[in-house]
Each structure stands twice: as structure tokens, then as C-alpha cells.
ZATISE-658741 format. One record per residue (C-alpha): x, y, z; residue number from 0. Coordinates in nm, 3 decimals. Layout:
REM residues N
NODE;X;Y;Z;NUM
...
REM end
This chain:
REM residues 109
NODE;-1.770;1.421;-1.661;0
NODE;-1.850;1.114;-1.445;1
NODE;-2.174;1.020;-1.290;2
NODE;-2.122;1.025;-0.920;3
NODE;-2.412;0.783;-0.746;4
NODE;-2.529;0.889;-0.456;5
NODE;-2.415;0.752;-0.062;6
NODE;-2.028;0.650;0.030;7
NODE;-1.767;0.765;-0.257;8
NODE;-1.734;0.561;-0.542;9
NODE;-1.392;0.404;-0.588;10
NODE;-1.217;0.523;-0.889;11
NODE;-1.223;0.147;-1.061;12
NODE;-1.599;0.163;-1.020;13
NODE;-1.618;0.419;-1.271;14
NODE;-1.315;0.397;-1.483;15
NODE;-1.123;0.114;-1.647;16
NODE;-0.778;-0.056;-1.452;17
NODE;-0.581;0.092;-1.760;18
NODE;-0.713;0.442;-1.731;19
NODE;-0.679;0.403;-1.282;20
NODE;-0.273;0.268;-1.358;21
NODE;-0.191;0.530;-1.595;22
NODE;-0.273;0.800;-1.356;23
NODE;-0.158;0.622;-1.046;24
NODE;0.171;0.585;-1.263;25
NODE;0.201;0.911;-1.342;26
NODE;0.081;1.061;-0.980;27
NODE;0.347;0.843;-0.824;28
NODE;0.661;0.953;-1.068;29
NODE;0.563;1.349;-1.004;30
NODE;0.545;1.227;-0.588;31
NODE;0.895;1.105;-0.615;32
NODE;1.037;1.445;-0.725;33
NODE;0.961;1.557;-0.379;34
NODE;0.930;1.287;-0.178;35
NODE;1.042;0.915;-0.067;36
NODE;0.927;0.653;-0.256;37
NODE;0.725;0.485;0.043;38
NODE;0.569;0.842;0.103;39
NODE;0.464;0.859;-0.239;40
NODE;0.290;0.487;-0.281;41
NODE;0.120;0.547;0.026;42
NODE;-0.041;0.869;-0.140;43
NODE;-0.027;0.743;-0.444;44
NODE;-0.256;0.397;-0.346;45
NODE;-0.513;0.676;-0.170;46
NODE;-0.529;0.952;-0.454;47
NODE;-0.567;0.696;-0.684;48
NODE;-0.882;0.492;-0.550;49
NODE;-1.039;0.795;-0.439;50
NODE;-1.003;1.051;-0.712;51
NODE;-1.085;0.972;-1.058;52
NODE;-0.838;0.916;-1.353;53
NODE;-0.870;1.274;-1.488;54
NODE;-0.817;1.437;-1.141;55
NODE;-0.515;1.219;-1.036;56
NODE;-0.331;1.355;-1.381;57
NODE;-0.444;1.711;-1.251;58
NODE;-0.304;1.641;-0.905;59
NODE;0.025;1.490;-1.067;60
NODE;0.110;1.784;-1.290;61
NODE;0.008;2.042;-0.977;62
NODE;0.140;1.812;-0.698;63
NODE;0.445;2.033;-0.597;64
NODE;0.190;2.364;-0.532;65
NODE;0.066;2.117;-0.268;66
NODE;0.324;1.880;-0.146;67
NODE;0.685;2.033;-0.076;68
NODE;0.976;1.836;0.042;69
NODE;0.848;1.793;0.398;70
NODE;0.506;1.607;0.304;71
NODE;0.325;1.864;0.398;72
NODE;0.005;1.890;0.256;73
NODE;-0.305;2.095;0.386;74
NODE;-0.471;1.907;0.637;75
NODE;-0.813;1.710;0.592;76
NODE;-1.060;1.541;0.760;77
NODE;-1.041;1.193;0.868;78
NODE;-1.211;1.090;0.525;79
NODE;-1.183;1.088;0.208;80
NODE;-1.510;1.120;0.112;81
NODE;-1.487;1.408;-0.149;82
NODE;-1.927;1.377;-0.239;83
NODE;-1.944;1.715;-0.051;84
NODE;-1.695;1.918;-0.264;85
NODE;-1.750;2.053;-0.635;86
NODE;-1.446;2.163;-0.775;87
NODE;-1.173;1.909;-0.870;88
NODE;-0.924;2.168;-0.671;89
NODE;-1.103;2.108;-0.405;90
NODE;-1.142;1.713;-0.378;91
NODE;-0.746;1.689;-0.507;92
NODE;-0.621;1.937;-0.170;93
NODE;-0.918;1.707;0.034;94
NODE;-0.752;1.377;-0.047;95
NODE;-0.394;1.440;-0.068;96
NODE;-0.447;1.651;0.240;97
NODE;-0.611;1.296;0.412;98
NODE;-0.312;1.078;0.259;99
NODE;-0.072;1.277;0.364;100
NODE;-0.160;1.289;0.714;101
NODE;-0.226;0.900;0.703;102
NODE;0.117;0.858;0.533;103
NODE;0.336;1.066;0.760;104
NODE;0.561;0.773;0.891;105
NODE;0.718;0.702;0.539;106
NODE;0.798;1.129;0.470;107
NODE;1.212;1.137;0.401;108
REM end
């Protein structure tokens, strides 16, 4: 389990290596495309990936389609994606890709 400092939310590479952040931003993005555009899915993908850490965006890449069906549509979240507030990884995965997807609307097939 990471050490999450306290104040604004730490970007993944803060706490986690470039290998470990491209492996699951790899993986994220090929589990997107199943369901969605390419474009859709690197706009997510560049979001999920710098705000969640490695462990979570695998999580959120072998769950994505309970969240994100074939019209993009993902529960709705604030305009953040500051995640400090939330304790389960659940949680902060529906928070983020919830914020993304709103955000990345335009590129949805």
C-alpha cells in the first residue's frame, strides 16, 4: 500500500516508477478500446493513469466494462479528480473515470 502525503493528490509517477505508470496505462488503454474509440480511450487513459496508482489502473482495466459501456458513459464525478477523500480503490477508480469521462466526451464513437 502506498503512502499518500497529505494536501493536492499525488500524481501516480510521484509514487511509482515510469515502467510500473506505462504498464498499467498500457493495459487500461487496450481494455478502453474494447468499448470505446481510440481517442476516447487515451483521453481516459492519460487521466486514470496520472491520477490513480499503478495497482488501481490494472483493477480499473480488468473491471472497466462494469463501468464504461459502449456509449462512454461512466457515473458522473465531480469536477476533480482529487480522490484524498475516498478509501476504497472502488471508489477512487468510479471517481476518476467518472471525471475523465465527462472531460473526454467529445472523442466517445
Amino acid at each position: 500500500t502506498a503512502i499518500v502525503p497529505i494536501g493536492p493528490t499525488p500524481d501516480a509517477r510521484q509514487l511509482a516508477s515510469d515502467q510500473e505508470v506505462g504498464e498499467a496505462r498500457r493495459a487500461y488503454r487496450a481494455a478502453c478500446e474494447q468499448h470505446q474509440s481510440p481517442g476516447y480511450c487515451e483521453c481516459v487513459t492519460a487521466g486514470v493513469a496520472q491520477a490513480l496508482m499503478p495497482a488501481e489502473v490494472r483493477i480499473a482495466a480488468r473491471t472497466i466494462s462494469e463501468r464504461i459501456n459502449a456509449e462512454g458513459d461512466a457515473a458522473y464525478a465531480p469536477n476533480t479528480d482529487n480522490t484524498r477523500h475516498l478509501e476504497s480503490s472502488a471508489a477512487r477508480i468510479e471517481h476518476v473515470e467518472g471525471h475523465y469521462a465527462e472531460a473526454c466526451a467529445q472523442f466517445r464513437r
